[in-house]
N, C-alpha and C positions, 0 to 999 in steps of 0.2 A: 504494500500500500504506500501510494506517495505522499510526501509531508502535506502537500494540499487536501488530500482525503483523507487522512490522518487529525488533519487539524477539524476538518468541517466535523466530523465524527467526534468528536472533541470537543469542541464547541455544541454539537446537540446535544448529547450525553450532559455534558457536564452544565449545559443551563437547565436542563430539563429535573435532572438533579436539584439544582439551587432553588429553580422554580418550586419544586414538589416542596422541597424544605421551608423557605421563603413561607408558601402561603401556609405551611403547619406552623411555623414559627409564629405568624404574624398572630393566627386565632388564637397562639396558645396566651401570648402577651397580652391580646384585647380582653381573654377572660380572665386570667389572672390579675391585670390592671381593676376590671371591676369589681375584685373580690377584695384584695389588698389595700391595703394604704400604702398613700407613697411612702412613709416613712420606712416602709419594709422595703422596698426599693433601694432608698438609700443607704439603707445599714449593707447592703452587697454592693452597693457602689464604691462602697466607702475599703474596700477589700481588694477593687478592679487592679491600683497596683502589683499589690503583693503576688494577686497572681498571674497580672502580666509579665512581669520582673522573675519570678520561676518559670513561667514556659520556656522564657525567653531563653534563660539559661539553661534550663533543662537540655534543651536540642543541640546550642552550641554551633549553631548553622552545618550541622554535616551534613543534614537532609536536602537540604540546596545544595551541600557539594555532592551527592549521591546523582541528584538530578543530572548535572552539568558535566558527568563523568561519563565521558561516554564507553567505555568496558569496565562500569563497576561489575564486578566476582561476586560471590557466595562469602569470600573474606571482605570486603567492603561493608557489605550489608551487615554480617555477621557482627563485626567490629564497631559499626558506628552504633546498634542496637544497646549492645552489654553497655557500652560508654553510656548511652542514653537514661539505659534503666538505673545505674548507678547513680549519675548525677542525679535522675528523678526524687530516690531513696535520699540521697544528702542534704536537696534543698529540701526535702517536708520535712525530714526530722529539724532543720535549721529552723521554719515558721513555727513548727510547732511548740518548740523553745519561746521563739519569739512571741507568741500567741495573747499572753499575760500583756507584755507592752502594746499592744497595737490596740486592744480594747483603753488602754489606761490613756492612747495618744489622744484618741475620739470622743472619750467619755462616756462610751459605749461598755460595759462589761460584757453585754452579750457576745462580742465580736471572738472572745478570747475562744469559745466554745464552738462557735461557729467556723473559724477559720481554721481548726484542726479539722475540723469533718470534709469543707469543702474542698482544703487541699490535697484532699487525699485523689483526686483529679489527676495529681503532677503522675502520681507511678503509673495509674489507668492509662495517659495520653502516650508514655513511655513505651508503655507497651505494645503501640499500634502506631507509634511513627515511623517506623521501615517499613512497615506493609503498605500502609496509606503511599509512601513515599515512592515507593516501589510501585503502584499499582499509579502513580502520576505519570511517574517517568515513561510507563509502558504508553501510557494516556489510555488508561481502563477504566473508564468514567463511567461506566455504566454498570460494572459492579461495585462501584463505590455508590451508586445513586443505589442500588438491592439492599445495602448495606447502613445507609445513614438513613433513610426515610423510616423504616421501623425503627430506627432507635431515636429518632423525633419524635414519632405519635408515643410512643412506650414512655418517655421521659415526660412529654406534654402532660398524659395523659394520671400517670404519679405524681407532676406539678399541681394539677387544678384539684386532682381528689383532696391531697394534702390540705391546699388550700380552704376547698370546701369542710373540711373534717376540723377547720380553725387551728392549723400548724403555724399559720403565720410565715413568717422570712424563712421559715425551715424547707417550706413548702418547692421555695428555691432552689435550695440545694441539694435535696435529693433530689429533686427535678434532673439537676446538672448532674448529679451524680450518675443515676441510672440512665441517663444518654449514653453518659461518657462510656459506663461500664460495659451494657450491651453494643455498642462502636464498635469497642473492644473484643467483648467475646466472637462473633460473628468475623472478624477480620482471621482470626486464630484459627475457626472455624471451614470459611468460606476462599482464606488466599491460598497460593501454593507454594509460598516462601516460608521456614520455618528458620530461627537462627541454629548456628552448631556454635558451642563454645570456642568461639576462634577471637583473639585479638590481636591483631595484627600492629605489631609496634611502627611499622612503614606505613600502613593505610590511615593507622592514626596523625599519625604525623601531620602526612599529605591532606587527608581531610581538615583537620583542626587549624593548620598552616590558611586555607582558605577561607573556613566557616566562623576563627573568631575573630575577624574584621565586620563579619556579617551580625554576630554575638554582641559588640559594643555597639554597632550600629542600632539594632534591634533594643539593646538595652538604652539605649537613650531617648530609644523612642518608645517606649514605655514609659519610662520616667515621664518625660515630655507628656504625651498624652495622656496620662494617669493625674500627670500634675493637678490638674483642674478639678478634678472627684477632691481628692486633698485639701486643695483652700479652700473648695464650697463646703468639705463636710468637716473643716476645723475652725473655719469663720462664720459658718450660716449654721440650720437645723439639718437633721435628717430629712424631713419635712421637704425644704429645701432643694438638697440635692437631690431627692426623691424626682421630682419637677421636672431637675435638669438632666438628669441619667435618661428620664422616660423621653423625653424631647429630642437629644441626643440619639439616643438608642432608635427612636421612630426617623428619624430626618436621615439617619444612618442606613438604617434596615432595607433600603431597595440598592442604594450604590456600592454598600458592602458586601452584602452577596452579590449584585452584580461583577462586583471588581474579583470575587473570591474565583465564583466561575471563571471569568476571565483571565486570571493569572494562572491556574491549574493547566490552563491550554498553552497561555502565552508564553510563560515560562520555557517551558523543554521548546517550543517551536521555536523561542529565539535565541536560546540557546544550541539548537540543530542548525541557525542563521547565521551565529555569531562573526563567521569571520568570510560572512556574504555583505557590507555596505549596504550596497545600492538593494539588492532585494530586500533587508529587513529595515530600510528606509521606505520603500514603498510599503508593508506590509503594514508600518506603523504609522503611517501617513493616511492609510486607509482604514485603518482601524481607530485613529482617532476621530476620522470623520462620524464612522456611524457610532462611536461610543456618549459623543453628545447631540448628534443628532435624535437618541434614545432617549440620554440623560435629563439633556433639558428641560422638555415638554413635563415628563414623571414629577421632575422634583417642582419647577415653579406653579406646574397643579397642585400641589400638595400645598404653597405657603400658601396658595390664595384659599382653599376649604378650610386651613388648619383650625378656626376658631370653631365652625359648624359640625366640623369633623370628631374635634377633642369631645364636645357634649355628647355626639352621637354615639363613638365608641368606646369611650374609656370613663363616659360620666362628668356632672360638670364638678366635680372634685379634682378632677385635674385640669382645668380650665385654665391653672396662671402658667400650666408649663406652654398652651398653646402659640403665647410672642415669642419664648425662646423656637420652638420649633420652629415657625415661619422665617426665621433669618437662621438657625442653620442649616433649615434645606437647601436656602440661595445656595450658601457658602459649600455647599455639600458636592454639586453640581459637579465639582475641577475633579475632587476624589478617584473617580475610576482611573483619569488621564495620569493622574500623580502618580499611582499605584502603580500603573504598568511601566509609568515610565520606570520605576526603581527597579524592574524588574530585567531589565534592557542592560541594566549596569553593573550585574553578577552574572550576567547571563555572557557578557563581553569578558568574563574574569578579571572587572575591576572593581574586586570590591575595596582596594585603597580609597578609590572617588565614591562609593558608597558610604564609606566613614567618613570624609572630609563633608562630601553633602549632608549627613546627620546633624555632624558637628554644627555647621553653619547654619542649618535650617535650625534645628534645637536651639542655637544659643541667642538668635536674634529674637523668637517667637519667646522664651523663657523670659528675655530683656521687655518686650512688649506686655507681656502678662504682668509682669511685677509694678510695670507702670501703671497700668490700667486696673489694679485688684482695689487700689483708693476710689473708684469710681462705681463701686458695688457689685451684684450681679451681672448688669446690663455690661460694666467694665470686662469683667471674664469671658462673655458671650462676645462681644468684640474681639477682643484677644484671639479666641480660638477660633473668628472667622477670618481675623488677618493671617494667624498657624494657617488654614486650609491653604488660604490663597500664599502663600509665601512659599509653602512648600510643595504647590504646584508649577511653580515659576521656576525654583532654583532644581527640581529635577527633570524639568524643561530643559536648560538651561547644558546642565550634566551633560545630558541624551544628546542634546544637538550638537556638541562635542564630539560625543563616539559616533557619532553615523551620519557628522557632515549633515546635519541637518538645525539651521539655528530657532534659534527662541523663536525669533522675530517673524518667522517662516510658519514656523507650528501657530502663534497665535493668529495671525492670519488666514490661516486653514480654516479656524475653528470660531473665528471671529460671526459669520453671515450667521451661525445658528444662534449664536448669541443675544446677537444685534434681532432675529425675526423673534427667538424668544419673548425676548422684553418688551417689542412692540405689540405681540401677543396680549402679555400680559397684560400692560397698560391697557387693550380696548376691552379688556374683559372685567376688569374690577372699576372702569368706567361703566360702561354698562350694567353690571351687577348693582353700582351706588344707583343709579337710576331707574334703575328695575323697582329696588327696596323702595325709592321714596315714595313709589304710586302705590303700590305692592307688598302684602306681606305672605311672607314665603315663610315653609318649615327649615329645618335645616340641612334634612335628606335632599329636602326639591332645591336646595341654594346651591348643595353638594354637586347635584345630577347638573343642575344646569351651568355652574358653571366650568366643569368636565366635559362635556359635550361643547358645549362654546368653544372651549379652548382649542381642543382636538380638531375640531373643524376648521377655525380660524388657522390655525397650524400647518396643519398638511397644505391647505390653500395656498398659504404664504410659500411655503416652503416648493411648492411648484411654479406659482407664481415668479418668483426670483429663480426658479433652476439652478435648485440648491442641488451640488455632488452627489452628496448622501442621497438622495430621492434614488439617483440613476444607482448606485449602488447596492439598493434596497430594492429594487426592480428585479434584479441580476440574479439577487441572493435569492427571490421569489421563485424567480422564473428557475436556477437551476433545482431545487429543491423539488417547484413544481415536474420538472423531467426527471426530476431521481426516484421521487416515490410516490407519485400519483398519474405519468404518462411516461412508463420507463421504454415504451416502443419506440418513442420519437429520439432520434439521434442528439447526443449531447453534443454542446458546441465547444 
């Protein structure tokens, strides 16, 4: 199979995947959010660090060096696994020590109890990141979708009873628990990779040589994006952060799996490109086209329902998180583009410019946050939609470095959808205001219509002007249409 069929396979598989997951996730959130308070929200928000900062280290970056290698062995696998599960076992025992302090930092006691159960995730995750890893690199996306979609509804589904049975924040965590566990057993089960006690002092080497540039990188940006859980849940309430995690977490939840999907593909195909230029300069040139040709529309519908939206789904108890949501959906938009760009610059094997761009992106966005925390929440919420935009510029910036392709070129690319975006929007919550004044609507039918407005408005525009993306999304129709619904007619 060629890497072009290889990738489209890829690409179905693996959004099809995110898709299925995406909309169990989303139900599991909307009922959970109705049962819970936010304060239970933020008592695990208030955690997001800790256990971003163990994942982080737990892996060590070899699993991206397993990726990018192209004759990893039975000793590779072998080798990066046992390293894996080891470190997994040293950092829980280390939080669990620590467990006593992290309740006493928050003024939280419960945390201390809580965070020994919920870490116990780090050995679960250990133990299914060579398989998972393995089963990328192959791009075997479609028993990974067999695989995670039952251990979403299973975990959902342990979330919401808990909830209902009044467990409270616990409800959460075996939630996450029994995902992770069942991931797990079914990967042991269902892959055809098993480890043998091998560790290979050379493989370790070589991989570690690579992956702990990717390690610091990773840990800073943890740090960096956890920062914000931190000042909200040591300067506000739980209450609070509660608000802002659900706001986040929502404004997140379509470009994050979007972007997750997409790097599962992107990854090994540009890494299989790496030392092709001009091909994986077109493949990314096109691939940013339809990434916001996509993006856009989803996320700036989303700020404009967010206040009709929040009452509808989550209850109007969480009504004050719906201003933060609508401004970091905007801000959410670049996301997918950021992410792959990072992806482009380990997949080049440099991750030296992968640590120099952390560095930089982290310390100016960290510089900005501290100035901005004297100006309150709303100060934070800025902060972290300059972080967005910041650190989708400077690995812009990176990228157009390695593959001769500059900034100034990609933003121009991506500019027309931008620009028809906004003008979108602006005729739509004009008309909406005048709708309301003659008119009183429910907040389903404000939802419905101005969803439809928009969408219509959109595609219009967007042929209207003979936007790329259109003709691209033509192409992708039509060949799909001749692959699996008129396979008689000759491909072109």
């Amino acid at each position: 199979m060629n890497l072009k069929s290889q990738a489209f396979r890829g690409v179905f598989w693996t959004f099809s995947q995110q898709l299925s997951v995406q909309v169990i996730n989303f139900g599991v959130q909307i009922l959970l959010a109705r049962i819970l308070l936010p304060k239970m929200f933020g008592l695990i928000a208030m955690l997001q660090i800790f256990l971003s900062i163990g994942n982080t280290l737990l892996d060590g970056g070899m699993t991206s060096s397993l990726i990018r290698t192209e004759n990893a062995d039975h000793d590779d696998y072998s080798t990066v696994f046992f390293i894996n599960l080891a470190s997994s076992i040293s950092i829980y025992l280390l939080v669990f020590l620590m467990a006593p302090s992290i309740g006493s930092f928050y003024s939280q006691p419960i945390l201390s109890s809580i965070v020994r159960v919920y870490t116990i995730s780090f050995i679960i995750q250990a133990l299914v990141a060579v398989q998972t890893t393995k089963l990328t690199k192959e791009m075997n996306f479609k028993l990974q979708m067999y695989m995670q979609i039952p251990s979403t509804i299973v975990g959902g589904v342990v979330g919401v009873v808990l909830a209902k049975m009044g467990y409270g924040v616990w409800s959460l965590v075996w939630m996450n628990l029994a995902r992770s566990f069942l991931f797990m057993l079914q990967h042991w089960f269902r892959s055809d990779w098993y480890p043998t006690f091998r560790i290979s002092k050379e493989k370790l080497r070589y991989h570690f040589s690579f992956g702990y540039k990717l390690t610091f990188s990773g840990l800073i940006t943890s740090l960096y994006y956890n920062l914000y859980t931190v000042v909200i849940g040591k300067l506000f309430s739980a209450t609070r952060l509660g608000f802002y995690n659900q706001a986040n977490t929502l404004s997140m939840f379509p470009t994050q799996n979007f972007s997750t999907a997409l790097l599962k593909v992107t990854y090994p195909m540009f890494s299989t490109l790496q030392n092709d230029n001009e091909k994986l300069k077109l493949v990314y040139k096109r691939l940013t086209l339809l990434v916001f040709w996509g993006i856009t529309p989803l996320m700036i519908i989303l700020a404009l329902i967010a206040e009709p939206l929040f009452r509808v789904m989550l209850t109007s108890k969480w009504s004050p998180a719906a201003p933060y949501f609508q401004v970091l959906c905007l801000s959410s938009i670049i996301y997918p583009y950021s992410m792959y760009n990072v992806t482009i610059i380990p997949a080049k094997g440099r991750s030296d410019i992968h640590f120099k761009a952390e560095l930089i992106k982290k310390g100016v966005s960290t510089l900005v946050l501290v100035l901005l925390i004297p100006f309150g929440m709303w100060g934070i919420i800025y902060a972290s939609v300059f972080s967005m935009l910041f650190h989708g510029l400077v690995n812009g910036y990176f990228v157009g470095k390695l593959i001769y392709y500059p900034l100034k070129n990609q933003l121009l690319n991506i500019l027309p959808t931008i620009l028809v975006g906004a003008l979108v929007a602006a005729l739509c919550k004009g008309a909406m205001l005048l709708f309301t004044k003659y008119y009183t609507v429910s907040d389903l039918l404000s939802i419905i219509i101005t969803l439809i407005m928009y969408l219509v408005l959109y595609f219009f525009c967007c042929y209207f002007f003979k936007m790329p993306a259109i003709n691209e999304v033509i192409q992708i129709v039509f060949k799909i249409k001749q692959k699996y619904f008129n396979p008689r007619i000759k491909q072109i």
